[in-house]
C-alpha positions in Angstrom: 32.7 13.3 2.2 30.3 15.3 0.0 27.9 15.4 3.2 30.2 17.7 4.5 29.8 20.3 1.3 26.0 19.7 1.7 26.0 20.5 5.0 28.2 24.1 4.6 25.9 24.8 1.9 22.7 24.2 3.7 23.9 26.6 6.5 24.7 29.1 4.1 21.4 28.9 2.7 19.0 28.8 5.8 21.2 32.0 7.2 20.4 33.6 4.4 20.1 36.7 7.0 23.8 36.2 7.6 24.9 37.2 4.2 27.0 39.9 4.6 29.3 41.4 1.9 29.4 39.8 -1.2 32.5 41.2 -3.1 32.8 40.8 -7.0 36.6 40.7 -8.2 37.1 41.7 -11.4 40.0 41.8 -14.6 40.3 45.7 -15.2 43.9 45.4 -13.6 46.8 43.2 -14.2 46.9 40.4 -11.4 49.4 40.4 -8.8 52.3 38.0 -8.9 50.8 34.8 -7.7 47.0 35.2 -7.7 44.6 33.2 -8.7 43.4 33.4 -12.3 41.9 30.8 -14.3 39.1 30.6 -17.2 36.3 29.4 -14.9 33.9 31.5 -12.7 34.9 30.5 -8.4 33.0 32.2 -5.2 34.3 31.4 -2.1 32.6 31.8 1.8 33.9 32.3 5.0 32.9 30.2 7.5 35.1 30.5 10.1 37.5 33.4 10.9 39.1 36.2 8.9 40.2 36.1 5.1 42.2 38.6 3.7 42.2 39.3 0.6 43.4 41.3 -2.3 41.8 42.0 -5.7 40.4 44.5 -8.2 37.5 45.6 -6.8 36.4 47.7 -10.0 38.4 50.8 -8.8 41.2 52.8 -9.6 43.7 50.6 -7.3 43.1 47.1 -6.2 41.8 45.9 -2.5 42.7 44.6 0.4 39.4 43.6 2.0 39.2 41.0 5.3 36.3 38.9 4.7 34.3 38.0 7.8 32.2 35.3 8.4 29.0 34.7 6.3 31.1 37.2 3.2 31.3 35.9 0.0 33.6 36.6 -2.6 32.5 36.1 -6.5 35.4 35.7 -9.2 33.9 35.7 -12.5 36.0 34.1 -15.0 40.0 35.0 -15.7 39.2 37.5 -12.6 41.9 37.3 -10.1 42.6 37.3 -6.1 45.3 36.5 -3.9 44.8 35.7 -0.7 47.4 36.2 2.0 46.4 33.3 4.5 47.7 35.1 7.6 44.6 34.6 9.9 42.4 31.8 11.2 39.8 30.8 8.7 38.0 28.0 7.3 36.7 29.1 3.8 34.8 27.1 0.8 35.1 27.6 -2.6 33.2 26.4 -5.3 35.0 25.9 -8.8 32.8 26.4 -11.9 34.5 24.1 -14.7 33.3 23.3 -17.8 32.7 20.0 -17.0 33.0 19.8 -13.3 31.9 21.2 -10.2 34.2 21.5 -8.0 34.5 22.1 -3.8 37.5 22.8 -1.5 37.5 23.3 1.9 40.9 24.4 3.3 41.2 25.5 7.0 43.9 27.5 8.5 45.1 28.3 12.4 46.8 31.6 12.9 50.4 32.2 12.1 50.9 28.4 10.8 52.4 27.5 7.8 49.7 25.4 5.8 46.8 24.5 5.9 45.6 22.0 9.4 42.3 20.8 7.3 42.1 20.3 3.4 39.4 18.6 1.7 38.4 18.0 -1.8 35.2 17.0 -4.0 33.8 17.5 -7.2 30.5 16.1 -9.6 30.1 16.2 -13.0 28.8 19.9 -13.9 25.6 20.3 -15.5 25.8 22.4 -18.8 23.3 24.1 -20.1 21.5 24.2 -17.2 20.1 27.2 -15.0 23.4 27.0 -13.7 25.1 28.7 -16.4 22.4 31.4 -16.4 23.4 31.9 -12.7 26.7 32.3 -13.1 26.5 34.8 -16.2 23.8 36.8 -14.3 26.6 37.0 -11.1 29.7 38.0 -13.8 27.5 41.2 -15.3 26.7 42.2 -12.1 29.9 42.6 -11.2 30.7 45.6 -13.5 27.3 46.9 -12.2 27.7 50.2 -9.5 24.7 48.9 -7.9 24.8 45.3 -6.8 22.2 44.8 -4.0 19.8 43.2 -3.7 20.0 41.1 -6.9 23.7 39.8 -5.5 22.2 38.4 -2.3 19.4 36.5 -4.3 21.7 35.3 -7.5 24.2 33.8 -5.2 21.7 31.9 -2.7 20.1 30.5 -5.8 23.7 29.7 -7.3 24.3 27.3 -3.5 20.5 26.0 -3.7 21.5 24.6 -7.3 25.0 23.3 -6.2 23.5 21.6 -3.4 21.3 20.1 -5.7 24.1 18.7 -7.5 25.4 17.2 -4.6 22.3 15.5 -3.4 21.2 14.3 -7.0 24.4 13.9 -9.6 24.0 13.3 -12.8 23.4 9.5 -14.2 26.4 9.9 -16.1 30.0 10.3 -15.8 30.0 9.0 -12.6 33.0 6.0 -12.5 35.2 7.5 -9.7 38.3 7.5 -11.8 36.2 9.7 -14.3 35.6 12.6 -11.5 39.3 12.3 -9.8 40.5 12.6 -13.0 38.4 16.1 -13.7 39.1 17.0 -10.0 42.8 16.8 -10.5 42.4 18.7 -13.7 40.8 21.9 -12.2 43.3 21.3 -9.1 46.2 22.0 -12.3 43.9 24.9 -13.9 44.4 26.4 -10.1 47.6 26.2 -9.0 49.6 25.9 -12.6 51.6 28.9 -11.2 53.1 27.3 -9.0 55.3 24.6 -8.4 53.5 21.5 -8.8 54.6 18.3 -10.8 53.4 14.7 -10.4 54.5 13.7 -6.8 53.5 16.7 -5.2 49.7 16.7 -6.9 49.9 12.5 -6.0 50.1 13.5 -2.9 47.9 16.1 -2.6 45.2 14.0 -3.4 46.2 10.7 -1.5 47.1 8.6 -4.5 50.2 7.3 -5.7 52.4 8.9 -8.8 51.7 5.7 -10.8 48.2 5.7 -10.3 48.5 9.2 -11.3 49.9 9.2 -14.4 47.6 5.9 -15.8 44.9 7.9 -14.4 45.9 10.3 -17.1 46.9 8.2 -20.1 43.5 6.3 -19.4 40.8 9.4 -19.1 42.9 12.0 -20.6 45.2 10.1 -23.0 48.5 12.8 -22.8 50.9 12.4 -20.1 50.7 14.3 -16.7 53.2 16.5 -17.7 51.9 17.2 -21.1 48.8 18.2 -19.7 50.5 20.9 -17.1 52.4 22.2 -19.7 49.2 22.6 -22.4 47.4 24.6 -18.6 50.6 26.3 -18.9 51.0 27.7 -22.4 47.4 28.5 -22.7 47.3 30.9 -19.7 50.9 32.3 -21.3 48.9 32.4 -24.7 45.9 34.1 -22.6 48.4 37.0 -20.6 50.9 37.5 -24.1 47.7 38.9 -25.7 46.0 40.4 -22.3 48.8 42.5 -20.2 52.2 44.3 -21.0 54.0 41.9 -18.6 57.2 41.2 -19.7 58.5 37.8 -21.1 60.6 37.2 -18.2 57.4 38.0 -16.0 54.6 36.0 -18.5 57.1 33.0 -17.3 57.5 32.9 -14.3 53.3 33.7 -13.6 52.6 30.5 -15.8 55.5 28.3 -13.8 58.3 28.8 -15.4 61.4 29.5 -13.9 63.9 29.5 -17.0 62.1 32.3 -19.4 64.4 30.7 -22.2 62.9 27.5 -21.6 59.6 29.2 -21.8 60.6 30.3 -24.9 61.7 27.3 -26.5 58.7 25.2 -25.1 56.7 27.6 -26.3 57.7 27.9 -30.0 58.2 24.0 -30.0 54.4 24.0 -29.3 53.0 27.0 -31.2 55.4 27.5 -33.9 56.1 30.9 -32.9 58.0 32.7 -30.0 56.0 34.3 -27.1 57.0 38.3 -29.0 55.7 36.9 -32.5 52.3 35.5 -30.8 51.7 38.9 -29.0 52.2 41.1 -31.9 50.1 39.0 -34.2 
């Protein structure tokens, strides 16, 4: 499968003409209900069609930008988007964890529900590398007014190193279980807004809710569960402290439903309720 990522990347790279736009999202706003917005740096292309998008572009309002083919959009870390999915597209991200790189491919037809084309991989990242240097290099650009040309040659050095990664993975870390296992984990750190729970991540990655759940207790040792609702509470920890959103609202962005169950699941974890955390 991982040719295919190789591939994508290569044709971004030898069209490096092609580049368009490359957008930077930033944090100076509060995100939108039910954008993306986790602690790791993500870009995303557009291979295919039309992706609209909305963000905070480092002005007064946010967005909404319709990225093209051969546009890039940078999301440093605990930066947020939300995409709207309404048109035709085929786009790639690339997930920057602390431990693993991640790729998603997700392909969409016009004015379908889902997605017709999902597909998932991820290696071991490589830390302290020029990697990170990349990455930090692409995040203080984006507060930067002037961007170009230094965006165009940051990012195709940022796909000439992840296609790297692909070709030649580390020695280490490699057992499969060892990468689903970190693949499903950044999956969580994604999507912990929404409605997810064991059967539903099972199936989005083709494996059973038993194997799921030993996959866990073996390479993670915590339950499934446990380890959405840790995702959960740290992002809740992370907004408390960040935005004015109220408690009801803090809730329901970090997948929770009942804001007196977020309440007592969070002071059963922390020791203190969500209003005593923020003020302190």
């Amino acid at each position: 499968m991982h040719n295919i990522f190789i591939d994508l990347l290569d044709s971004a790279i030898s069209d490096f003409e092609s580049l368009n736009n490359i957008w930077f999202a930033g944090d100076s706003l509060p995100p939108l209900e039910s954008s993306y917005q986790v602690n790791f740096p993500r870009l995303e292309l557009v291979f295919k069609g039309r992706y609209a998008n909305t963000f905070d572009n480092q002005q007064p309002d946010v967005a909404d930008i319709t990225l093209g083919v051969g546009d890039a959009l940078f999301i440093p870390a605990n930066a947020w988007n939300k995409p709207d999915w309404q048109h035709e597209c085929s786009v790639l991200s690339l997930l920057f964890g602390k431990s693993q790189l991640g790729f998603s491919l997700v392909s969409k037809r016009e004015n379908e529900d889902g997605f017709y084309d999902v597909q998932k991989y991820s290696v071991p990242q490589r830390s302290s590398h020029a990697i990170d240097h990349i990455l930090n290099a692409l995040s203080s650009l984006s507060h930067e007014k002037k961007k170009q040309p230094a965006d165009k040659f940051l990012l195709i050095a940022l796909l000439c190193y992840c296609k790297d990664m692909l070709e030649m993975p580390t020695t280490d870390c490699t057992r499969r279980s060892q990468d689903l296992f970190k693949g499903i984990c950044i999956y969580v750190q994604e999507n912990f807004h929404r409605n997810i729970n064991r059967n539903t991540v099972a199936e989005r990655f083709n494996i059973s809710p038993n194997h799921l759940s030993r996959l866990f207790r073996q390479e993670g040792h915590m339950r499934f569960a446990d380890y959405i609702a840790w995702v959960r509470l740290e992002r809740a920890k992370f907004m408390l402290k960040r935005y004015n959103f109220r408690l009801e609202e803090v809730a329901n962005r970090c997948g929770y439903h009942d804001s007196n169950y977020f309440c007592r699941v969070f002071k059963r974890k922390t020791g203190k309720t969500p209003t005593e955390y923020r003020v302190h």
